[in-house]
BAFI-3210 file (N, C-alpha, C; in Angstrom, 3 decimals, decimal comma, padded with zeros to 6 digits):
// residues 199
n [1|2|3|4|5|6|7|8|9|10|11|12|13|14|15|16|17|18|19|20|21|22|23|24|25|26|27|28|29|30|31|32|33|34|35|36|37|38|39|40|41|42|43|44|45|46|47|48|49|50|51|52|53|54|55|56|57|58|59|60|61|62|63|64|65|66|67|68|69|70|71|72|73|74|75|76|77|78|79|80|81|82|83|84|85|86|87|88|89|90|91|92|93|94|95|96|97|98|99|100|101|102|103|104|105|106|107|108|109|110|111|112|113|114|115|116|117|118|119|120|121|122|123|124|125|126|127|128|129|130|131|132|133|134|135|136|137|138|139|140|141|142|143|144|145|146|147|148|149|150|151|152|153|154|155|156|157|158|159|160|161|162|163|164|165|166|167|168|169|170|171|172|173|174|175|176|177|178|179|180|181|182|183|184|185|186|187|188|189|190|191|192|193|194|195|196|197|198|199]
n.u [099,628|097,527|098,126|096,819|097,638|097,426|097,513|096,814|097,190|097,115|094,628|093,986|095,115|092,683|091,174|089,580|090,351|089,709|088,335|090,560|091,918|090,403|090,813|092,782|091,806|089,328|090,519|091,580|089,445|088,289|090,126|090,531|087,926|087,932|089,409|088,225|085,766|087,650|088,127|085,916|084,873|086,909|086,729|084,500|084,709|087,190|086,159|084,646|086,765|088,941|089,430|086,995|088,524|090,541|089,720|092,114|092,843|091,007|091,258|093,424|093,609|094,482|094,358|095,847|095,331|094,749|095,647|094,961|097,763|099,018|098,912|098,305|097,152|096,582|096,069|095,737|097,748|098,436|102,180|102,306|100,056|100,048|102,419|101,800|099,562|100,633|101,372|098,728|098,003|099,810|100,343|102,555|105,244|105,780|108,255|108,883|111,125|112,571|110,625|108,492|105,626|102,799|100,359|097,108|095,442|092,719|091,926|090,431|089,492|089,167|086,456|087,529|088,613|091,194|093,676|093,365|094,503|097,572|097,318|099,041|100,954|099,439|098,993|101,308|101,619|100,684|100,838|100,439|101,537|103,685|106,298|107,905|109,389|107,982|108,330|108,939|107,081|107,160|106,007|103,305|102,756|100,251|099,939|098,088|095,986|094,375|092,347|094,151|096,307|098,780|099,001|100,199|098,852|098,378|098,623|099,485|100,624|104,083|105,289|107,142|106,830|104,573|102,126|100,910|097,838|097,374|094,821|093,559|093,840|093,573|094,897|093,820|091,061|091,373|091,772|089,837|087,711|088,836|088,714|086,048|084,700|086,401|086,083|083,057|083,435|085,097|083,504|080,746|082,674|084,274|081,906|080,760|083,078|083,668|080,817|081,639|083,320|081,510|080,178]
n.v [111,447|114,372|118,142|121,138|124,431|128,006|131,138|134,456|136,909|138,857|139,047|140,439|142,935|144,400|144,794|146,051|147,418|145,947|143,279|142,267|141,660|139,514|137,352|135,396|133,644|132,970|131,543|129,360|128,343|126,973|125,541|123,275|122,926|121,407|119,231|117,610|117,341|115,529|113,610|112,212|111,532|109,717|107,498|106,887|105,243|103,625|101,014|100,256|100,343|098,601|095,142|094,128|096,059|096,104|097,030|098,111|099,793|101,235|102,906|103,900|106,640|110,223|113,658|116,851|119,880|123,064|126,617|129,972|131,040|129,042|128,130|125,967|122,867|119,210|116,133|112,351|108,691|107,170|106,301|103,671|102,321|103,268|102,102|099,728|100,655|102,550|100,861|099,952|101,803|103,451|100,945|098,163|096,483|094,403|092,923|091,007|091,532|089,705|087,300|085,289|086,141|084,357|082,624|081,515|078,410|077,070|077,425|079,243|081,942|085,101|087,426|089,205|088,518|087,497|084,941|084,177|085,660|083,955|081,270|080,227|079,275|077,143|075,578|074,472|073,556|070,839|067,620|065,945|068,062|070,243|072,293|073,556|072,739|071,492|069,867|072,121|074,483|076,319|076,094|075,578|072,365|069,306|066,197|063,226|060,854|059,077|056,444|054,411|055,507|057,850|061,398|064,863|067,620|071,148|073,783|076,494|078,490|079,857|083,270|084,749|087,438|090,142|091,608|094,701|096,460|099,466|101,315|102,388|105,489|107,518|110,297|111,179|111,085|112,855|115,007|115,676|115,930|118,151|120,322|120,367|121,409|123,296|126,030|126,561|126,076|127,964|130,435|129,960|129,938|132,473|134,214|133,458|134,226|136,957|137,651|136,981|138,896|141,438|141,672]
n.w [104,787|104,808|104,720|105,194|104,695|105,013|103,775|103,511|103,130|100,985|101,136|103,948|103,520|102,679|104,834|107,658|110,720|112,951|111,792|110,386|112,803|113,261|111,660|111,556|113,561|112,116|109,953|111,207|112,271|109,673|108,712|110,566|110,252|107,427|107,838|109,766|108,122|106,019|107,593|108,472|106,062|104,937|107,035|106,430|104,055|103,939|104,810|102,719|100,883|101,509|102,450|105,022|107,329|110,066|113,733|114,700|112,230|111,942|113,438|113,350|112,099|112,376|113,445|113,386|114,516|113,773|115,004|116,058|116,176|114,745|111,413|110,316|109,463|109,572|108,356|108,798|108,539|111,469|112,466|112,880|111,265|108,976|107,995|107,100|105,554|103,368|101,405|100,055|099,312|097,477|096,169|094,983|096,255|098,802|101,075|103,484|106,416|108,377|108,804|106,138|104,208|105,931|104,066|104,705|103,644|103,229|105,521|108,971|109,146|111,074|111,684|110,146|108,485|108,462|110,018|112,990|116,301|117,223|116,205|113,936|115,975|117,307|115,508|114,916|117,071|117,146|116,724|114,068|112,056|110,708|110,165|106,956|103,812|100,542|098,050|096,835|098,219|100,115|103,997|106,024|107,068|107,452|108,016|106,294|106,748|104,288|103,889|104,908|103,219|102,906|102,877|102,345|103,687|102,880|104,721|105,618|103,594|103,230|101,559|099,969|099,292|098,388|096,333|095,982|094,129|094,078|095,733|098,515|097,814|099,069|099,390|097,214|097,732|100,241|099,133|097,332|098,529|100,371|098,241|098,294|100,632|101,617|100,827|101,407|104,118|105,084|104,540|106,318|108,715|108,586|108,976|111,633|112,984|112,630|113,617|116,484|117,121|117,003|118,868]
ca.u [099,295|097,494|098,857|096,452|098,238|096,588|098,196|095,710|098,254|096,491|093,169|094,137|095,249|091,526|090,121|089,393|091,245|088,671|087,959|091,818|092,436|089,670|091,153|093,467|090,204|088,125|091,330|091,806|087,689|088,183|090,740|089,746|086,362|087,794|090,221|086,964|085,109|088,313|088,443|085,086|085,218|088,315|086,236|083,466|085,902|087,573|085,345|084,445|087,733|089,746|088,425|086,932|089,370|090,385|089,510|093,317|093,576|090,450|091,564|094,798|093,210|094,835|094,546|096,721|094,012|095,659|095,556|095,368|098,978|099,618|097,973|098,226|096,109|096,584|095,354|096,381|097,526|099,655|103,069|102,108|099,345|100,730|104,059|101,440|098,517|100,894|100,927|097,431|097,728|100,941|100,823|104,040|106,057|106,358|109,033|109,255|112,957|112,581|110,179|107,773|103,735|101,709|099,117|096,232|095,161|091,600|091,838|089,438|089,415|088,375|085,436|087,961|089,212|092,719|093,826|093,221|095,623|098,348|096,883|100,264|101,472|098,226|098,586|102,629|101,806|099,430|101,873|100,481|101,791|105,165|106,549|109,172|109,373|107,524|108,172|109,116|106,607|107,563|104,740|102,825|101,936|099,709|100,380|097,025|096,102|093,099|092,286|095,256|097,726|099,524|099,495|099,943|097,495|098,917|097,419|099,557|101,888|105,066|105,389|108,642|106,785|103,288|102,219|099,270|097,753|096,860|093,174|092,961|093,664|093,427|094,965|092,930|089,812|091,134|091,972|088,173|086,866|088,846|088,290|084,092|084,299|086,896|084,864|082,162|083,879|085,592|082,525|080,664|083,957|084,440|080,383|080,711|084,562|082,819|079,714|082,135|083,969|080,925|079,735]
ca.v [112,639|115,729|119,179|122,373|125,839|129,227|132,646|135,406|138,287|139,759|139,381|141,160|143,950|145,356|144,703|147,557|146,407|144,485|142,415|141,959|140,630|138,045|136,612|134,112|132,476|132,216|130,450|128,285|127,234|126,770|124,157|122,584|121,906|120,977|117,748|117,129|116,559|114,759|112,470|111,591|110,662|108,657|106,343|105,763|104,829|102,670|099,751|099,979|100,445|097,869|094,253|094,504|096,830|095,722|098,351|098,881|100,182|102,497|103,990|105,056|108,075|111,276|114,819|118,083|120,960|124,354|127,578|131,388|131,221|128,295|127,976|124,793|121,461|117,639|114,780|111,178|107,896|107,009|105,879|102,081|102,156|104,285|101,585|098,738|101,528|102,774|099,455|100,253|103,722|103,561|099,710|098,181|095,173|093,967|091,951|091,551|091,561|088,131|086,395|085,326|086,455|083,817|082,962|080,811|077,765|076,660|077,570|079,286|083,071|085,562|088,620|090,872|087,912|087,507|084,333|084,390|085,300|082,360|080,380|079,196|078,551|076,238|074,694|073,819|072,572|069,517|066,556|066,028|069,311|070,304|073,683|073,001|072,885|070,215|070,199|073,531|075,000|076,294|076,444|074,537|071,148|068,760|064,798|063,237|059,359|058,365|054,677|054,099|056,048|058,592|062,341|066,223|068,595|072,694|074,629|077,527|078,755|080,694|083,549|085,695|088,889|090,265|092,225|095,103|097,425|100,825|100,944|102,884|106,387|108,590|111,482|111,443|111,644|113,745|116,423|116,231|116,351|119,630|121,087|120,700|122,208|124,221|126,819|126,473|126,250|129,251|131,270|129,768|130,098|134,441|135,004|133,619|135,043|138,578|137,929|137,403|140,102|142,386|141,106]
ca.w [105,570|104,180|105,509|104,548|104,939|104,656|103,279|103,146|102,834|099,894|101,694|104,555|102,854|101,882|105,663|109,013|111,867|113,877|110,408|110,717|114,145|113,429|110,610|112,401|114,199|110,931|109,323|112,037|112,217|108,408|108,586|111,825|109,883|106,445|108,256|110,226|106,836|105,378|108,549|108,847|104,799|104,913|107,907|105,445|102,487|104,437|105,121|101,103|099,593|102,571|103,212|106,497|108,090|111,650|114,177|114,675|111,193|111,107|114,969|112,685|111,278|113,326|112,928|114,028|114,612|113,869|115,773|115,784|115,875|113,994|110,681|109,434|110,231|108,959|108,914|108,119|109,606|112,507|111,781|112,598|110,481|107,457|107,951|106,245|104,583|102,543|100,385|099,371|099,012|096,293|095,184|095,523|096,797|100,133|101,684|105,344|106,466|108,826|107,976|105,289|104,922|105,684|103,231|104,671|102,882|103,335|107,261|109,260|109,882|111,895|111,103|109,504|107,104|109,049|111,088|114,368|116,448|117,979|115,206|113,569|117,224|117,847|114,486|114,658|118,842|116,619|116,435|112,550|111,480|110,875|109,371|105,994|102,111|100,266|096,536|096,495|098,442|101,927|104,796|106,981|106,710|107,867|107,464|106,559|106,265|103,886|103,516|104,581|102,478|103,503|102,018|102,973|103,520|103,208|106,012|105,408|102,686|103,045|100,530|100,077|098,935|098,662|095,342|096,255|093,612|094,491|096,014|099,230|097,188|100,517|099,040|096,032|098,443|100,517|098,336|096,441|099,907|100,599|097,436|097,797|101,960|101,887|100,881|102,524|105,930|105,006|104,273|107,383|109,777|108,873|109,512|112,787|113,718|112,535|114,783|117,437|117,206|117,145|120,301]
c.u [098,988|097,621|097,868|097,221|097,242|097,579|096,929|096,277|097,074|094,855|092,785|094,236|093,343|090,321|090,653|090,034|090,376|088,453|089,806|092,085|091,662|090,154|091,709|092,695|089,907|089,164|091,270|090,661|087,636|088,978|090,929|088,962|087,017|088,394|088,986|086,581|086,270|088,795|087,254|084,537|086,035|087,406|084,713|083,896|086,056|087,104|085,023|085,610|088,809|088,372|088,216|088,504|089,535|090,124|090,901|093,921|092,360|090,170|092,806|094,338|093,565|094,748|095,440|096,131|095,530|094,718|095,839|096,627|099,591|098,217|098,294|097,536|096,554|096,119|095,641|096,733|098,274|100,786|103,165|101,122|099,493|101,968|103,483|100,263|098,939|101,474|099,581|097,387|099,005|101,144|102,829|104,349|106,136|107,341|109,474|110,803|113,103|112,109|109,093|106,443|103,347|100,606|097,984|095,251|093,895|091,042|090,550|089,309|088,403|087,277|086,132|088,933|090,845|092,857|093,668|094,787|096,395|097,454|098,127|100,905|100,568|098,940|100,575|102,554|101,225|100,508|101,811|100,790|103,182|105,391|108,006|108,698|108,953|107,315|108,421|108,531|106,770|106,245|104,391|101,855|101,290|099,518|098,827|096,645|094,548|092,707|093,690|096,548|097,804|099,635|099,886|099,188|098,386|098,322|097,938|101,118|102,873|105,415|106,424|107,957|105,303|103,091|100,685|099,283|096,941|095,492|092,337|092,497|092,838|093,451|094,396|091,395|090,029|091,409|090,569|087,656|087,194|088,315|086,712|083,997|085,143|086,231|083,591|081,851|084,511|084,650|081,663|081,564|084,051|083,052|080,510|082,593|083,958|081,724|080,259|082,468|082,630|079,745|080,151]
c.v [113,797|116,973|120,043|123,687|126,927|130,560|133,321|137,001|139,196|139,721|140,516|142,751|145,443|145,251|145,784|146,108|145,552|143,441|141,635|140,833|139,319|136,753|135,513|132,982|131,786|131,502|128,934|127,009|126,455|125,620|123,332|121,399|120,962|119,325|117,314|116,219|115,572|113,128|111,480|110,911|109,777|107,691|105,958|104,945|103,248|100,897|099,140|099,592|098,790|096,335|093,632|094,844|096,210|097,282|099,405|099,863|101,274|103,540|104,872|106,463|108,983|112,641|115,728|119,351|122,412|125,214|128,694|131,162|130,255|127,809|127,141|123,440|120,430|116,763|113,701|109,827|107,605|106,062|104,437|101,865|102,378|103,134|100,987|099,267|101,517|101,644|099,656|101,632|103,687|102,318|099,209|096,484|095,107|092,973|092,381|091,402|090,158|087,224|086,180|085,493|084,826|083,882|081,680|079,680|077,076|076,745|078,497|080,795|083,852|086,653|088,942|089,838|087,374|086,189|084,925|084,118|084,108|081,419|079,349|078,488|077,456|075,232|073,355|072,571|070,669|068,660|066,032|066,842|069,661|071,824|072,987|073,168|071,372|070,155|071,295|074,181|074,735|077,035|075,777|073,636|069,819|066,970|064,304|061,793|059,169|057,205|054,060|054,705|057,243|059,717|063,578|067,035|070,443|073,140|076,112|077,882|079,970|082,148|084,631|087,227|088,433|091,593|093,133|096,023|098,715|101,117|102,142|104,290|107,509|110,133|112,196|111,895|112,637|115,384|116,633|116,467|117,850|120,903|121,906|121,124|123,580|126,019|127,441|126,491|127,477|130,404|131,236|130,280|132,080|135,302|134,928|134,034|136,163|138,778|137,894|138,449|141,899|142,204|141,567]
c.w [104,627|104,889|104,637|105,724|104,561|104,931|102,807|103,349|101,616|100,315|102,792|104,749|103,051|103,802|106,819|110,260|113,011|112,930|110,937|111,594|114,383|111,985|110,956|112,313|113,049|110,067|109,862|111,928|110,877|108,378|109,360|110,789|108,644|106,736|109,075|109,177|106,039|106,255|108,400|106,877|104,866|105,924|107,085|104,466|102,806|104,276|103,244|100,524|100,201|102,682|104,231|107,238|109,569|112,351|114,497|113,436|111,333|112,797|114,717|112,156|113,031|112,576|113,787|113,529|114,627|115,398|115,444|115,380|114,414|112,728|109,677|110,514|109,093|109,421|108,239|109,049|110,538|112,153|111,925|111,511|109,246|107,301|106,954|105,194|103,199|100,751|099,690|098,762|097,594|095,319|095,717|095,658|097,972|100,118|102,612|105,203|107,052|108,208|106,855|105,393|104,782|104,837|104,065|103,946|103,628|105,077|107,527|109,579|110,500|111,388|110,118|108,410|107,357|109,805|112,210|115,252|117,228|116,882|114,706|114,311|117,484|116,979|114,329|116,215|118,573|116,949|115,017|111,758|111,599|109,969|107,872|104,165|101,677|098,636|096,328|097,155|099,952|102,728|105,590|107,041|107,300|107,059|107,505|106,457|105,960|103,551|103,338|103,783|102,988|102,520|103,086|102,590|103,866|103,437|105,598|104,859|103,090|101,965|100,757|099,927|098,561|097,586|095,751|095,094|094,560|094,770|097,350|098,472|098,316|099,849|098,023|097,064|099,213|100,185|097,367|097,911|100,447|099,640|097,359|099,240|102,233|102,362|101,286|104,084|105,946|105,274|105,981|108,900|109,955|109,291|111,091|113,634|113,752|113,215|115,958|117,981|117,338|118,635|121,721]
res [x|x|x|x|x|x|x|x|x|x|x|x|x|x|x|x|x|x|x|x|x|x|x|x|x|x|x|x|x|x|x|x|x|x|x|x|x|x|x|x|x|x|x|x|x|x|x|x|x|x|x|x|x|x|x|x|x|x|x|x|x|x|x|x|x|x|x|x|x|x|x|x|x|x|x|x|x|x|x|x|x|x|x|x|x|x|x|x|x|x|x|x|x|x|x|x|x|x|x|x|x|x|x|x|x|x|x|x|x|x|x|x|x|x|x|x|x|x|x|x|x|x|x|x|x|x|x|x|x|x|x|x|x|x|x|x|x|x|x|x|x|x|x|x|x|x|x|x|x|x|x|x|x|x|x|x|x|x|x|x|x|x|x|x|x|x|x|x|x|x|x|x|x|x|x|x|x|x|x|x|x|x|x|x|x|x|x|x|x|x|x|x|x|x|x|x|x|x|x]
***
């Protein structure tokens, strides 16, 4: 989540009181626009930096629009999305608490690169398939008979923990993204608060 604030105490200072009372507004428009431009970056990123994103992950992007009164705005992802983001965004270790990630072994997925879902349920309902450890390696396995002999085929591996490096880099974009509008929405935002006001 990125949070912009605005203090313009020492700006205030040097302005006539109609300039004044519009100041609020042209804050507000200013950081409205700049999480605008940091939203609608972060949903191009995405698809590049992520491989194929599901749509549940790039419907996580939220913002919190300020106001006259309240002068602060953010933007970032929703706390289901940010639970598994933040693996990309810092690097890290996973380990679920139940049970283990699935890894997919030569199976069949869907668009976005993921099993499909009820997949492991399909694949355990087979009667040649069984879930268990086989040499060491715990997952799900498939009994297979070629000319006669008898082997196993691993459909899908067990893995205790899940190693990501650091890749999405959100806050890195969206802090160059504020840096290069800020400004610019600022400048934009007090022409038209001040054309209001003279209206």
């Amino acid at each position: 989540m990125l949070e912009i604030t605005a203090d313009f105490d020492g700006f205030l200072k040097e302005l006539g009181d109609v300039e004044r009372r519009q100041v609020p507004f042209a804050i507000s428009l200013t950081l409205n626009k700049t999480i605008d431009d940091v939203e609608r970056n972060t949903r191009k990123r995405l698809p590049r930096v992520l491989d194929r994103p599901v749509p549940f992950t790039q419907r996580g992007l939220m913002t919190r629009k300020a106001t006259k009164r309240r002068l602060s705005a953010s933007v970032g992802f929703m706390r289901i999305q940010s639970a598994y983001l933040r693996f990309q965004e810092d690097g890290g270790e996973r380990r679920p608490r139940r049970r283990a990630i699935p890894i997919p072994v030569g199976q069949r997925l869907n668009k976005y690169g993921n099993m499909p879902r009820g997949a492991i349920k399909r694949l355990l309902a087979r009667p040649d398939v069984f879930s268990g450890e086989v040499r060491g390696v715990a997952g799900i396995w498939q009994r297979k008979r070629t000319r006669g002999q008898r082997g196993l085929k691993l459909l899908i591996a067990f893995k205790p923990r899940a190693t990501y490096q650091p890749r999405l880099k959100f806050h890195e974009g969206a802090l160059k993204t504020t840096r290069a509008r800020i400004g610019i929405n600022w400048r934009r935002s007090w022409v038209r608060a001040i054309s209001t006001a003279s209206k």
